[in-house]
PLY file of the C-alpha trace (Angstrom):
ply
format ascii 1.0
element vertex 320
property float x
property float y
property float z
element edge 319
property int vertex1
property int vertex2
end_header
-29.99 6.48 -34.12
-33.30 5.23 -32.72
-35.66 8.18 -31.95
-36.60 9.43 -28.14
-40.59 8.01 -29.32
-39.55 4.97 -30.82
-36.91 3.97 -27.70
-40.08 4.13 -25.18
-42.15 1.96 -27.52
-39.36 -0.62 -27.29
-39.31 -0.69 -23.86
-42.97 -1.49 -23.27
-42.06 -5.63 -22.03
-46.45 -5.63 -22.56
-47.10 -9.04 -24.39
-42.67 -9.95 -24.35
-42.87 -14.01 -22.64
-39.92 -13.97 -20.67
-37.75 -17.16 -21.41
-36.49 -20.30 -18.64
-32.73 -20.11 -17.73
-30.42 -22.12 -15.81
-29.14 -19.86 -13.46
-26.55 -19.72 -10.37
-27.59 -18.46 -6.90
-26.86 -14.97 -7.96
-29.17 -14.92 -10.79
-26.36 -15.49 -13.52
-27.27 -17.38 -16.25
-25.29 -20.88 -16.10
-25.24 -23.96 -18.34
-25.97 -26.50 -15.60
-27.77 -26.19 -12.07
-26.03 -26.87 -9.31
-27.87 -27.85 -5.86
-25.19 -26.45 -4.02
-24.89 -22.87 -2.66
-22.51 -20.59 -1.23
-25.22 -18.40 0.57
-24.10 -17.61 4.73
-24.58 -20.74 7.21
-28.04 -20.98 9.19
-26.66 -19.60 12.31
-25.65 -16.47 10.44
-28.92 -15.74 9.09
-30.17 -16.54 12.73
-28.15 -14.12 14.57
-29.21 -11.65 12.00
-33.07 -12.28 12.45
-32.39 -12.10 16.14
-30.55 -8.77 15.75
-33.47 -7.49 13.84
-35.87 -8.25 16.51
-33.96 -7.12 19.43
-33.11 -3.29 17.32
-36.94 -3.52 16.51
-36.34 -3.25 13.03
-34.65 0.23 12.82
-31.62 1.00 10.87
-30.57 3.26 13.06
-30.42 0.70 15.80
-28.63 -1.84 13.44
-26.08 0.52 12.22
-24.99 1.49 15.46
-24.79 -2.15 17.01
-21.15 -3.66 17.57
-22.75 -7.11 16.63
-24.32 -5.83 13.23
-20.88 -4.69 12.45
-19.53 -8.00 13.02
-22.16 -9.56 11.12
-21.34 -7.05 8.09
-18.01 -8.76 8.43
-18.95 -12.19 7.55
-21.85 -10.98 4.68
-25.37 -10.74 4.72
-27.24 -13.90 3.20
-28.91 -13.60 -0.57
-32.03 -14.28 1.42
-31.64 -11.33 3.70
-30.29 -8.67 1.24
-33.78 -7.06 0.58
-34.59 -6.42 4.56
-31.45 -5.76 5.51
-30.11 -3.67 2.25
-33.24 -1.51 2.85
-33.07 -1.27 6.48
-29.82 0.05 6.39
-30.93 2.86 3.66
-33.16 6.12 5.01
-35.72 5.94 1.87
-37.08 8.97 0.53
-40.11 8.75 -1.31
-40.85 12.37 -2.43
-41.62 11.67 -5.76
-44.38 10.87 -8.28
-42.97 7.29 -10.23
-45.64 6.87 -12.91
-44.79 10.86 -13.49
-40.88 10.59 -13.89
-41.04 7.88 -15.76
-43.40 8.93 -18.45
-41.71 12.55 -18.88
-39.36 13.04 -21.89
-35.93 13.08 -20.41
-33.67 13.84 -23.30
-31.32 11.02 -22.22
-33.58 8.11 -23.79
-30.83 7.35 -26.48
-27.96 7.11 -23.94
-30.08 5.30 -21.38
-31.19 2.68 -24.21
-27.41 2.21 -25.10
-26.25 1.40 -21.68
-29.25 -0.83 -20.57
-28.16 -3.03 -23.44
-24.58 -3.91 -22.12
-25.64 -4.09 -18.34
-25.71 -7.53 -16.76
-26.48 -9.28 -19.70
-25.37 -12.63 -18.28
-28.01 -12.33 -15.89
-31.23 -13.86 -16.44
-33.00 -10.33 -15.86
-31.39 -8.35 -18.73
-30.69 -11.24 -20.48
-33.59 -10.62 -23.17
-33.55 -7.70 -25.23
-36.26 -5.17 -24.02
-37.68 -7.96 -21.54
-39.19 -6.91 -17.92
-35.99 -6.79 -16.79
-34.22 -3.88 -19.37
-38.14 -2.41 -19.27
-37.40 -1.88 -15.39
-34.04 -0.42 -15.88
-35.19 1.67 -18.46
-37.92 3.11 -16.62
-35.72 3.61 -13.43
-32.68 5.67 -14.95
-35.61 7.71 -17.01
-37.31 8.50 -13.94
-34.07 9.43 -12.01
-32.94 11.50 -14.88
-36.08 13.47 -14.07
-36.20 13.31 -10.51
-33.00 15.00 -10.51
-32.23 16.81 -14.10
-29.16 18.46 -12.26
-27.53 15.30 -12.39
-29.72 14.12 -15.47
-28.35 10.66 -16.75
-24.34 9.43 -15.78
-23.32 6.02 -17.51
-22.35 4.33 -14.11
-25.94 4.48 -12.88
-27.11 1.61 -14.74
-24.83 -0.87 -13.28
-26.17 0.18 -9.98
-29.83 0.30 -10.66
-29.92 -2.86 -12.26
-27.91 -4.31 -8.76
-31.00 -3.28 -6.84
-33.43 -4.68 -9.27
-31.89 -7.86 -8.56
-32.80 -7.31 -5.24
-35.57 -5.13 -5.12
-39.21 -4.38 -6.98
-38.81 -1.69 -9.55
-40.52 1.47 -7.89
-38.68 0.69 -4.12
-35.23 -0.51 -6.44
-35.76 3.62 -7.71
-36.60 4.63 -4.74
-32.97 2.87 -3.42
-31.00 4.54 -5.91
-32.28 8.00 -5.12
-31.58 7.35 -1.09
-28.48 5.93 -1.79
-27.68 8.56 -3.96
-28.28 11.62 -1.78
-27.42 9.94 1.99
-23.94 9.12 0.51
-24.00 13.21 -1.35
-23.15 11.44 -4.28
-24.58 14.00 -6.86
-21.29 15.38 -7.33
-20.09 12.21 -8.46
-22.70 11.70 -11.25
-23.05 15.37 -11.93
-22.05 16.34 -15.72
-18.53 17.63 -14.26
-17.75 14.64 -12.33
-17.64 17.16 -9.43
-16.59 14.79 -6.75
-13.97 13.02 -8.47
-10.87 14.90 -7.84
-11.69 14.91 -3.94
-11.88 11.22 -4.44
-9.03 10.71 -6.32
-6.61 12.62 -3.93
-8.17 10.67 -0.72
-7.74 7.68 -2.62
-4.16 8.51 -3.22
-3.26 9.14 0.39
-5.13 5.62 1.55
-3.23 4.18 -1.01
0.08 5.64 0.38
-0.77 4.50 3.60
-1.71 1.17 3.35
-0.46 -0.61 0.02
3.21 1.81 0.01
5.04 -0.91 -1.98
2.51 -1.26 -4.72
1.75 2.74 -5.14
5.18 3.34 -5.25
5.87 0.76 -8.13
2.61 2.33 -9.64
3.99 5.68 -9.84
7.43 4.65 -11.09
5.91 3.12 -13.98
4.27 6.68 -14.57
0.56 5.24 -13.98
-1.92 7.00 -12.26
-4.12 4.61 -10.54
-6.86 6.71 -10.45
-7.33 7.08 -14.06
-8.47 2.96 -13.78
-10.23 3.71 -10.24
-12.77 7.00 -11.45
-14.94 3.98 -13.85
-14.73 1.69 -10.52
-16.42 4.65 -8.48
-18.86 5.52 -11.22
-20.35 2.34 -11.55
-19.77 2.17 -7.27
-17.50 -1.24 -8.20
-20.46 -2.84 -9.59
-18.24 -4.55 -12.10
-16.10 -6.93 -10.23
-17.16 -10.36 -9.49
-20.26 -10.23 -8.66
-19.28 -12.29 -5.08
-17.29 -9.43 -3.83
-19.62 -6.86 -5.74
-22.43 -7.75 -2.82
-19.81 -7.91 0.18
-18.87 -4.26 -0.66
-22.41 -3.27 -1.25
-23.20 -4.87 2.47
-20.20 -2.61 3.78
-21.18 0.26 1.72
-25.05 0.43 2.61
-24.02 -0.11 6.01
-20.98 2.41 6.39
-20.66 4.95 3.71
-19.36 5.68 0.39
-15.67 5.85 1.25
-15.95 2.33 2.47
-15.05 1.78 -1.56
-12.00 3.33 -1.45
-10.61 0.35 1.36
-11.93 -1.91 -0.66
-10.01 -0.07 -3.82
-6.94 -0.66 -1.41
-7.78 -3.98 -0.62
-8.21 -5.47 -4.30
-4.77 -4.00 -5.13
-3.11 -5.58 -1.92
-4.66 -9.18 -3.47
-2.63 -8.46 -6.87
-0.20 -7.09 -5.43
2.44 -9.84 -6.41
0.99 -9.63 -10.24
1.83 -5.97 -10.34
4.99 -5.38 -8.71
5.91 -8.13 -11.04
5.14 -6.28 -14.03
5.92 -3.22 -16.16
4.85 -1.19 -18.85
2.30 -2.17 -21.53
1.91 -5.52 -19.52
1.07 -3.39 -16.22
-1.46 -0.93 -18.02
-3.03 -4.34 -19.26
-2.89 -5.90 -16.14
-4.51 -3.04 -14.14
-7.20 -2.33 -16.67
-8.45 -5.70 -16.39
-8.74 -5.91 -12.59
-12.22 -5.95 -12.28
-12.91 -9.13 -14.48
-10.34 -11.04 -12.84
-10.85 -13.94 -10.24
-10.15 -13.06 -6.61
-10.57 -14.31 -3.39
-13.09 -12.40 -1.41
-12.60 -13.44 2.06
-9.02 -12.24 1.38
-10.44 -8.67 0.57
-12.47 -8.43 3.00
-9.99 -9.29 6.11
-7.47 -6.30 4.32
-10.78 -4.05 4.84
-11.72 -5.20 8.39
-8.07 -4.66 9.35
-8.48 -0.91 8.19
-11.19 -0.71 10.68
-9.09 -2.04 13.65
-6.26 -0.04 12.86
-8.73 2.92 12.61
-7.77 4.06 9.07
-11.73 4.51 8.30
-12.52 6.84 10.77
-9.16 9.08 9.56
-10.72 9.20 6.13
-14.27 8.89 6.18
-15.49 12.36 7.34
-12.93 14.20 4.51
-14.74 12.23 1.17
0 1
1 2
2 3
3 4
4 5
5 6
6 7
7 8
8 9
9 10
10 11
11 12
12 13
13 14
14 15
15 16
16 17
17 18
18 19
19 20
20 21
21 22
22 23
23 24
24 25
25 26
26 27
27 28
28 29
29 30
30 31
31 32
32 33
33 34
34 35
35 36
36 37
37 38
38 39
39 40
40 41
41 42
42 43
43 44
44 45
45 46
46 47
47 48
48 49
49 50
50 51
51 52
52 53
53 54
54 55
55 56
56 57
57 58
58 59
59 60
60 61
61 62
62 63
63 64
64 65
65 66
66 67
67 68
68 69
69 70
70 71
71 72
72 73
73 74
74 75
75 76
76 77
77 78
78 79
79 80
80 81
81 82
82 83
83 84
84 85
85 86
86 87
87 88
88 89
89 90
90 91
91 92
92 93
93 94
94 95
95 96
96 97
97 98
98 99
99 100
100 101
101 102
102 103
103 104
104 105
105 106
106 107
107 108
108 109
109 110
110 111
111 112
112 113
113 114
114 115
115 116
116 117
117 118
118 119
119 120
120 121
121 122
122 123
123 124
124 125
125 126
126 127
127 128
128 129
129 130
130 131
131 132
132 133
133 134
134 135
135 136
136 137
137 138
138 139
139 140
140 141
141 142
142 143
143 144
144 145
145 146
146 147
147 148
148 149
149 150
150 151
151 152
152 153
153 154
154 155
155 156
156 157
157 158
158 159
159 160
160 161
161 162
162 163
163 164
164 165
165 166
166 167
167 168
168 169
169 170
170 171
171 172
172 173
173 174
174 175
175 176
176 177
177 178
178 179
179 180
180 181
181 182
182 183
183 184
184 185
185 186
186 187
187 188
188 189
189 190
190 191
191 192
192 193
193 194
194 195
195 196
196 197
197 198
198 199
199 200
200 201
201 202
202 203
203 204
204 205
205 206
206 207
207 208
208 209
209 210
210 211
211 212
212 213
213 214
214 215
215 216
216 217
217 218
218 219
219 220
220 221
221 222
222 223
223 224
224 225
225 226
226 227
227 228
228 229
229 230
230 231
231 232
232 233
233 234
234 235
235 236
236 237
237 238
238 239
239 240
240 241
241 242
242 243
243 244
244 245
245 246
246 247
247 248
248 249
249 250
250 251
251 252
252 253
253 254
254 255
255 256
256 257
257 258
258 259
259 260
260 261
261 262
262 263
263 264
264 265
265 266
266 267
267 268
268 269
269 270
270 271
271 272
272 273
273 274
274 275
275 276
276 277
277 278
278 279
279 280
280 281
281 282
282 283
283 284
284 285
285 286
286 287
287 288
288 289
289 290
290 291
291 292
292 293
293 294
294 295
295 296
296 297
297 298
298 299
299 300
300 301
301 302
302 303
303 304
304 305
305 306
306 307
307 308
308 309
309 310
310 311
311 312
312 313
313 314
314 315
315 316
316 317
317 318
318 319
């Protein structure tokens, strides 16, 4: 086991020449470039700068605006993710960076082990102890600082390095702290897992409600759903194809943190036909793989929206 001393040293990207990739329009690392991209049409972007303007930049003002929420709908553009991501987020920055980061945390080890398997496919983390993994690093130090209640919780890294894609290092920490306390998220990440049980049981009842057929053929085949769904909460569904991963983020940034669990409904009401087809050993398999598999996110998404227009989000938002 690599010392506390030596981890920091490795994590010093001074003098590390980052390497050239071939990468998709998400950052991936690919083995051919493609001129084609999947980002939102021009008018989409356009009717969000125009919304911009006329809520003169606020958050506030965006968040409450029926045509933001319609725009959340269709996705913001890759292009826009950075205003609007931050917009939507009341930033706190009540905190000394350079400080928290240099400050012995005690969670160096299981920091460096986690950076290592995060996003390695993407050209960021792609090199070992490059500027990317130096970033991350540095971030889930400092936030292990910032808040030592919470210290260090393996899902966080997944979600910091989301925001580095997005976002400079020191406003990408400052995002993860926000996001962290405006969504009361400590409990989740807290060394008890607090928050999970609440979560679980909400989840339960939203699964009742809107996917019967496929909780009912859950529970038959004695599986508790929410032993798969605590490590999609922890890592706030960072792991799924990384297409949906930013549609929930939009929805989540914009709405809340129990915008997840819809989206937890909606990705079992696209399998549905794959799991009330199986059972047993094939099941467990089949649901413990869900978030590598390829699904269709427009499909998601609708199953989501149609929460909101049946007014399922509003029942269940103020009790996570």
């Amino acid at each position: 086991m690599k010392n506390e001393r030596h981890i920091r040293e490795l994590y010093n990207s001074s003098g590390i020449s980052e390497e050239v990739f071939c990468t998709n329009e998400y950052g991936f690392v690919v083995d051919s470039f493609s001129s084609q991209t999947k980002d939102n049409p021009v008018s989409i972007k356009n009717e969000w700068y125009d919304l911009i303007t006329r809520c003169k930049n606020s958050g506030e003002r965006l968040r409450r605006s029926e045509s933001a929420r319609r725009l959340i709908y269709q996705g913001i553009p890759l292009s826009l993710k950075y205003r609007l991501w931050g917009l939507f987020t009341q930033r706190t920055s009540d905190f000394d960076y350079s400080a928290l980061i240099s400050r012995k945390s005690g969670y160096e080890h299981q920091i460096h082990v986690d950076v290592q398997r995060t996003f390695r496919r993407h050209f960021l983390f792609s090199r070992e102890y490059g500027r990317g993994q130096c970033e991350l690093f540095n971030i889930l130090t400092a936030y292990s600082n910032y808040n030592p209640e919470v210290g260090y919780c393996q899902g966080m890294s997944s979600a910091a390095a989301l925001l580095l894609m997005y976002f400079p290092e020191e406003e990408a920490f400052e995002m993860l702290v926000s996001i962290i306390r405006n969504n009361h998220l400590e409990a989740l990440f807290d060394k008890k897992l607090s928050k999970v049980p609440r979560v679980q049981k909400i989840q339960d009842e939203i699964f009742k409600a809107l996917i019967p057929e496929v909780y009912s053929h859950l529970l038959h085949q004695n599986i508790d759903i929410g032993v798969y769904a605590v490590g999609w909460y922890l890592t706030l569904f960072t792991r799924f194809d990384i297409k949906l991963v930013l549609r929930m983020w939009d929805f989540f940034l914009f709405f809340d943190f129990s915008i997840f669990m819809f989206f937890a409904a909606g990705i079992l009401k696209f399998f549905a036909m794959g799991i009330l087809e199986l059972q047993g050993e094939q099941l467990i398999e089949f649901i413990g793989t869900l978030d590598s598999k390829d699904v269709d996110v427009e499909r998601i998404v609708s199953y989501v929206v149609e929460s909101f227009r049946n007014g399922e989000y509003e029942y269940y938002r103020d009790r996570v």
